[in-house]
C-alpha positions as CSV (number, residue, x, y, z in Angstrom):
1,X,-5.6,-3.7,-11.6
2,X,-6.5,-7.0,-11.4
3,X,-8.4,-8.9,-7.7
4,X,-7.0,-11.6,-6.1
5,X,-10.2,-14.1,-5.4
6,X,-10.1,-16.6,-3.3
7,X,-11.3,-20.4,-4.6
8,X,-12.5,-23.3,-2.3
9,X,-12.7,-26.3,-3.9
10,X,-14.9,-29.2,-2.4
11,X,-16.0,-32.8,-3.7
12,X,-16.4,-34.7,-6.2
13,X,-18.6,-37.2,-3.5
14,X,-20.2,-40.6,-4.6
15,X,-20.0,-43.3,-7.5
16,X,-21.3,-45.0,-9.9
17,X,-24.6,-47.1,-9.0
18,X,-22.8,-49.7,-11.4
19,X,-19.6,-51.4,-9.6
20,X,-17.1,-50.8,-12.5
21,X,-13.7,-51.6,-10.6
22,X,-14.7,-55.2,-9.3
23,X,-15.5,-58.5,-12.0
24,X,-19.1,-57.9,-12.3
25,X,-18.7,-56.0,-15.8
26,X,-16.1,-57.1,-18.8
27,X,-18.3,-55.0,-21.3
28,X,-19.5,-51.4,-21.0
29,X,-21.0,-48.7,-22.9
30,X,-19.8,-45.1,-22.0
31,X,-22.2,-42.4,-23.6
32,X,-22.0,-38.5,-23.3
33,X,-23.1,-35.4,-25.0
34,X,-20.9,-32.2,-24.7
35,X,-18.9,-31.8,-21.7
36,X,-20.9,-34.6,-20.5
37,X,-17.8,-36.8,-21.9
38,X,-15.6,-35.4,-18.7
39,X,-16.6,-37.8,-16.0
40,X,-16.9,-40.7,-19.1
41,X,-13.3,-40.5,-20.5
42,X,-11.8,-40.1,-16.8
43,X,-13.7,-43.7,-16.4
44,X,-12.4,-45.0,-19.1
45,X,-9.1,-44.6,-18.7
46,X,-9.4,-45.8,-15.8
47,X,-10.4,-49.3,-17.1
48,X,-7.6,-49.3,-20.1
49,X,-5.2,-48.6,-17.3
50,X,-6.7,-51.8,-15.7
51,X,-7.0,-53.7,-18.9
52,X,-3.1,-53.1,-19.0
53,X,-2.6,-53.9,-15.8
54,X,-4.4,-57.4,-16.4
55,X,-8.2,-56.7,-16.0
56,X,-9.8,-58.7,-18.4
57,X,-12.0,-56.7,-20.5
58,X,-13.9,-57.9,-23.9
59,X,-15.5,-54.1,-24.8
60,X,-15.2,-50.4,-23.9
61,X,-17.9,-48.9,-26.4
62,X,-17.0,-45.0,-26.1
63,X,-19.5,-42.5,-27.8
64,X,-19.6,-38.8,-27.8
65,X,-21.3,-37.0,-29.6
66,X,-20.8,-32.6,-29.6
67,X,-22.8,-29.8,-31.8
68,X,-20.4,-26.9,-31.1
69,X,-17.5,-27.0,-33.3
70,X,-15.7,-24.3,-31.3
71,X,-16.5,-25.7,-28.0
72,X,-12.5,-26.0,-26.9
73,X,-11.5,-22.2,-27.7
74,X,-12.8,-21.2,-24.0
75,X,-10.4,-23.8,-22.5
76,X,-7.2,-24.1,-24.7
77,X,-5.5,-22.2,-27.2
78,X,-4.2,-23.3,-31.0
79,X,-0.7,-23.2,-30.0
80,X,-1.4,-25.8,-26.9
81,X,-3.4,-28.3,-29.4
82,X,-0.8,-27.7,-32.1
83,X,2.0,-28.9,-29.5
84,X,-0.1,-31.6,-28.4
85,X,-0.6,-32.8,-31.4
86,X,-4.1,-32.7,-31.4
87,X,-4.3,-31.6,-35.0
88,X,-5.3,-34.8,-36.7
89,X,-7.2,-36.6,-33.9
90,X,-10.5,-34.7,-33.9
91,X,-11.9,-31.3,-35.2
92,X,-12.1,-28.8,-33.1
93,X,-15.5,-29.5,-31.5
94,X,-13.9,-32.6,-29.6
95,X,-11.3,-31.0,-27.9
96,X,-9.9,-30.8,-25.5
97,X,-9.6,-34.2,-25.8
98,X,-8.0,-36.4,-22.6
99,X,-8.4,-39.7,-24.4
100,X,-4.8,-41.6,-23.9
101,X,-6.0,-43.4,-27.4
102,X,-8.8,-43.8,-29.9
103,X,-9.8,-47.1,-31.9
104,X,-11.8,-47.8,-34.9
105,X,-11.8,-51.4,-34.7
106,X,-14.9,-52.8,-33.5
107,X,-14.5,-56.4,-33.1
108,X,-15.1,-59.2,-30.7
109,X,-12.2,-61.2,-28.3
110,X,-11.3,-64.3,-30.6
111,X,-12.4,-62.6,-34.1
112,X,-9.7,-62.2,-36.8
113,X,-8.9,-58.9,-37.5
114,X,-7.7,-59.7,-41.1
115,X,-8.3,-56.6,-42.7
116,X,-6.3,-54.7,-40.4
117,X,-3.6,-57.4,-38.7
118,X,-4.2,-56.1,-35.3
119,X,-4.4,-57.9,-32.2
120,X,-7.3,-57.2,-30.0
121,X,-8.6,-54.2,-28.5
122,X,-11.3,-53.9,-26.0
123,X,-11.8,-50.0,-26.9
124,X,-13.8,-48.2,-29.9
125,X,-14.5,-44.9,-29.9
126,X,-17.2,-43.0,-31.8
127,X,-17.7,-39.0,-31.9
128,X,-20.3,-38.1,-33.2
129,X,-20.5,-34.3,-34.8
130,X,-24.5,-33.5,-34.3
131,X,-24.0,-30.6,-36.3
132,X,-24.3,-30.1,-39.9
133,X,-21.4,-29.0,-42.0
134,X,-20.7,-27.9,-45.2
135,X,-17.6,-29.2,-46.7
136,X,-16.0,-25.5,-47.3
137,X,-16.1,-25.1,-43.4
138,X,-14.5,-28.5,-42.9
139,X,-11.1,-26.8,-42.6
140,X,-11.6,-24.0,-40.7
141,X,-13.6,-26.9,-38.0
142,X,-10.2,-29.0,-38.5
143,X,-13.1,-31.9,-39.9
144,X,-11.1,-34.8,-41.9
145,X,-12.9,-37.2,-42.5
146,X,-10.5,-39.5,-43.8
147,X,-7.5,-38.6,-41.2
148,X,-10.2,-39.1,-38.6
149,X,-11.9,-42.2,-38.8
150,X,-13.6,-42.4,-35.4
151,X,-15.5,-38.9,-36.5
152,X,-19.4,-39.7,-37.6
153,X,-21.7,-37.3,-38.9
154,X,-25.5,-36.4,-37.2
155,X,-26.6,-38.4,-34.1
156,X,-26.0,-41.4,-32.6
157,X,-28.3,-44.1,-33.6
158,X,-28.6,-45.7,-30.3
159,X,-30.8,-48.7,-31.4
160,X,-27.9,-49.6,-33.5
161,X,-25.3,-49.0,-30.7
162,X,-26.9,-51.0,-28.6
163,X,-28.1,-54.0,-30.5
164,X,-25.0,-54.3,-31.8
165,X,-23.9,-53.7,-28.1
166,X,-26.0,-57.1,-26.9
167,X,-24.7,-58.8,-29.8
168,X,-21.0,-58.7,-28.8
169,X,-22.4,-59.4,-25.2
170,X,-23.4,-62.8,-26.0
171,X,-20.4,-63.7,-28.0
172,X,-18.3,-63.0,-25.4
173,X,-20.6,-64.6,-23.0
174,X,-21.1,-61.7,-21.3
175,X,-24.9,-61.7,-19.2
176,X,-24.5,-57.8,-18.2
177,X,-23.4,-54.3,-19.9
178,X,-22.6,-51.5,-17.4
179,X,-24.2,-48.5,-19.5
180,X,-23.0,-45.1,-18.2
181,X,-23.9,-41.6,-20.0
182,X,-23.7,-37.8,-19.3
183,X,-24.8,-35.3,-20.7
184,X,-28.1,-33.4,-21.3
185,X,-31.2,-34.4,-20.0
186,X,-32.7,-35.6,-23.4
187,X,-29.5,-37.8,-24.0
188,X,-29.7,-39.6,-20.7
189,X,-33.5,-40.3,-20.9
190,X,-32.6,-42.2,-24.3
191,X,-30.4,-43.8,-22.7
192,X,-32.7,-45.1,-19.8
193,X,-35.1,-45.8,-21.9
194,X,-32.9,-48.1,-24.4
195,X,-31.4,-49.8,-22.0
196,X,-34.8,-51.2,-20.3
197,X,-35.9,-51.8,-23.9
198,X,-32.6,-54.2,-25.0
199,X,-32.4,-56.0,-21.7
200,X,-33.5,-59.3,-21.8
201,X,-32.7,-62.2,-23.8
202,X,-29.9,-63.5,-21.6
203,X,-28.0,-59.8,-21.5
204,X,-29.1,-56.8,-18.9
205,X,-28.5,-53.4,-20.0
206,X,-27.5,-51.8,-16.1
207,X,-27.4,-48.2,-16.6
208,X,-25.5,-45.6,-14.2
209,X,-26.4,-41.5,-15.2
210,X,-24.9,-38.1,-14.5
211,X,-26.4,-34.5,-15.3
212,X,-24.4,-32.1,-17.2
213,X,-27.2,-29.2,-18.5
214,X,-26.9,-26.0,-17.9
């Protein structure tokens, strides 16, 4: 027979060392490894709710990156992504997945969007699937490359992320980046360590970090 336990619940305490809900930041990068990405996506949609609501925001740069491509069995079943409609979003390693909406337009406010006719969109999501894969296990990992075009192969080339990061900064006149990541400890000491190295130059990188390692 099965034992009744008793749970207590307590927290979460304290915030970000980066003031996301006031007007200091209109740009922001949001990296996480793993389940790292729970604290990250919760923030971030918090600031498309307040992009809707009439925040203005000029970029929400959202990268994850995962290696297990069974990583969601332990916490939801087939049938609940199949009637979520999960199916086509992401392969299996990136679920479960609590992003409202994904974006692969990466553009800057003013830009014309010609290729796709869309207005603009401050989000653009990455996820990154660290992992190797040969294409006859792409089905059985729901991996579609072409049905899921925010879905990138090997790591996350964060020299790239952030130059290009800075570079959309100063277009949109933007002097500061709020840089927040979670994840393992070898992810957020990149992530330190880039964004000392691409501040400067009329943009600061200010960088907020969370532990998730077991």
């Amino acid at each position: 027979a099965g034992v009744e336990v008793q749970m207590l619940f307590e927290g979460p305490y304290g915030e970000p060392t980066v003031n996301i809900e006031g007007r200091t930041y209109s740009s922001f990068l949001m990296i996480s490894g793993g389940i790292g990405i729970t604290p990250m996506q919760s923030m971030t949609k918090d600031l498309l709710h307040q992009y809707k609501e009439g925040r203005p925001l000029n970029k929400i740069w959202f990268v994850w990156s995962c290696a297990d491509r069974f990583m969601m069995d332990s916490v939801w079943n087939e049938e609940t992504i199949r009637q979520m409609g999960l199916q086509r979003r992401l392969p299996h390693s990136f679920s479960p997945d609590a992003m409202t909406r994904l974006s692969n337009i990466n553009a800057v406010r003013g830009e014309v969007d010609s290729e796709n006719n869309q207005p603009f969109d401050p989000l653009y999501t990455e996820f990154y699937l660290t992992r190797s894969r040969e294409k006859p296990q792409f089905a059985d990992a729901n991996i579609d490359p072409v049905m899921q075009d925010c879905l990138r192969f090997d790591r996350p080339k964060l020299d790239d992320i952030f130059a290009k990061s800075k570079d959309m900064a100063m277009k949109h006149g933007d002097s500061r980046v709020a840089v927040l990541t979670c994840g393992p400890m070898s992810l957020i000491n990149d992530v330190i360590l880039k964004s000392a190295q691409f501040s400067g130059g009329g943009v600061a990188f200010d960088c907020h970090h969370e532990l998730f390692e077991f």
